[in-house]
C-alpha positions in Angstrom: -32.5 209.0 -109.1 -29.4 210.9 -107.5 -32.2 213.1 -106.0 -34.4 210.7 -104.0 -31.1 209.4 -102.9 -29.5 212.5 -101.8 -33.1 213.5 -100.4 -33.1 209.7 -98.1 -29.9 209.6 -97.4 -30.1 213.5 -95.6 -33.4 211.8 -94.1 -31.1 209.3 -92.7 -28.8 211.4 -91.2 -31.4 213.7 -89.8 -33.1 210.8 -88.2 -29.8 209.6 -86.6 -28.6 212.4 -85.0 -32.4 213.6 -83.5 -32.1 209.8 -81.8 -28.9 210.6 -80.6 -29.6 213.2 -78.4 -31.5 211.3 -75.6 -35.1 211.6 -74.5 -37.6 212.5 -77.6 -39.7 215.5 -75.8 -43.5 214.9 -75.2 -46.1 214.5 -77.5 -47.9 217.1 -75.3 -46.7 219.0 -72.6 -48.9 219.7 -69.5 -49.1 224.0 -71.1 -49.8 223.2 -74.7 -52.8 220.6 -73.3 -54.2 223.7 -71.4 -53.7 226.0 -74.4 -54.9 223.9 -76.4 -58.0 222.5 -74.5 -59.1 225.9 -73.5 -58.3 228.5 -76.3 -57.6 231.9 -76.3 -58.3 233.5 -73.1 -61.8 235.7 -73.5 -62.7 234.5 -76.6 -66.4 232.6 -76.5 -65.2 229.0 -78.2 -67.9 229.7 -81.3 -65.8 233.1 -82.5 -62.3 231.3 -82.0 -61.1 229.8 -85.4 -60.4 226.5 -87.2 -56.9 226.3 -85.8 -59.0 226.7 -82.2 -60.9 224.3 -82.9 -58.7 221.3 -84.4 -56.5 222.4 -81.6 -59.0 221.7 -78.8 -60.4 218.6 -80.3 -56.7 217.2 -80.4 -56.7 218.1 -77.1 -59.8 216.4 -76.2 -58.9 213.1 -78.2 -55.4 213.1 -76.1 -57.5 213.2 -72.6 -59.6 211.0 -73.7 -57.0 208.1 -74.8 -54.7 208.7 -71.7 -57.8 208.5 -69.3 -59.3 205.4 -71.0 -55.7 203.7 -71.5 -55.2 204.0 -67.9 -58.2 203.4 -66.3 -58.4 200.5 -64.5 -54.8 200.2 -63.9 -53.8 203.8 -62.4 -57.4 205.1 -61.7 -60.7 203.5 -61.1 -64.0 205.8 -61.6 -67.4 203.9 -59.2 -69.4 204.2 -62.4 -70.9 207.0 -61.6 -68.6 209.4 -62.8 -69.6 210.9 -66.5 -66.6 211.7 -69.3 -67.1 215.1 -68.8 -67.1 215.8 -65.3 -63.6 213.5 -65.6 -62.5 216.4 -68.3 -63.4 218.9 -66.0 -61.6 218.2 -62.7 -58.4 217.3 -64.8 -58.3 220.8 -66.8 -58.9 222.7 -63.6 -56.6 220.4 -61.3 -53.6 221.7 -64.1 -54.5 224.6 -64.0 -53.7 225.1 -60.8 -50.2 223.4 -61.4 -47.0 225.6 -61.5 -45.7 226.6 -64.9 -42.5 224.4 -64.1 -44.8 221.1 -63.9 -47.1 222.5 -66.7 -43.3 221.9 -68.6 -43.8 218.3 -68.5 -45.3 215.5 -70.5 -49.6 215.8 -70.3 -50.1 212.3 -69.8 -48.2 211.2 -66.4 -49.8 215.0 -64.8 -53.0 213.4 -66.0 -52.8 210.0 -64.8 -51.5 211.3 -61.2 -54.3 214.1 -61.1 -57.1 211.3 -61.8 -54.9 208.5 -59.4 -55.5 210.8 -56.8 -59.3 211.8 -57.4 -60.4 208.0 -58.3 -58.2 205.6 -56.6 -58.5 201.6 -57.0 -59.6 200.1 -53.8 -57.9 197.2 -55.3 -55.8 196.1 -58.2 -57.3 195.2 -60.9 -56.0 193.8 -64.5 
């Protein structure tokens, strides 16, 4: 018993002091996305590994639920616009981003890069 309460109470304390010290960081940052999404440089996507893999679908999955959370609001595509070609303009719009902005969170460089391809003629809800 002493042990699970030393064990919580250290969770406790670990817990406070992380949310004293501001800002949490970002889930993703705009560099790990690009890692992520796009592997290791060279390497054909079939010979790259599990970790690859699982990396690039997390990847994937976070694209996907910051473009479909903000569509509508920040972006609007005519209809005509497949998921894919979306994908593709945001992964090579950051990669043409400096390392500096690449530093910051994925889903706001995201949202601007696809505000500025597909904006709303009007606002919707």
């Amino acid at each position: 018993m002493m042990r699970v309460q030393a064990r919580l109470g250290a969770l406790t304390l670990s817990v406070v002091c992380l949310a004293g010290h501001g800002e949490a960081p970002p889930r993703l940052n705009g560099q790990d996305f690009l890692d992520y999404y796009l592997g290791a440089p060279g390497v054909p996507k079939a010979e790259q590994g599990a970790r690859a893999l699982v990396r690039w679908r997390y990847a994937a999955g976070y694209l996907d639920g910051v473009a479909d959370t903000s569509r509508g609001r920040a972006w609007c595509a005519t209809g005509t616009v497949k998921t894919i070609e979306i994908d593709a303009y945001v992964v090579d719009e950051m990669r043409t981003l400096p390392a500096a902005v690449l530093a910051g969170d994925a889903a706001p460089l995201m949202i601007g890069l696809l505000h500025k391809k597909f904006p709303c003629s009007r606002r919707t809800s």
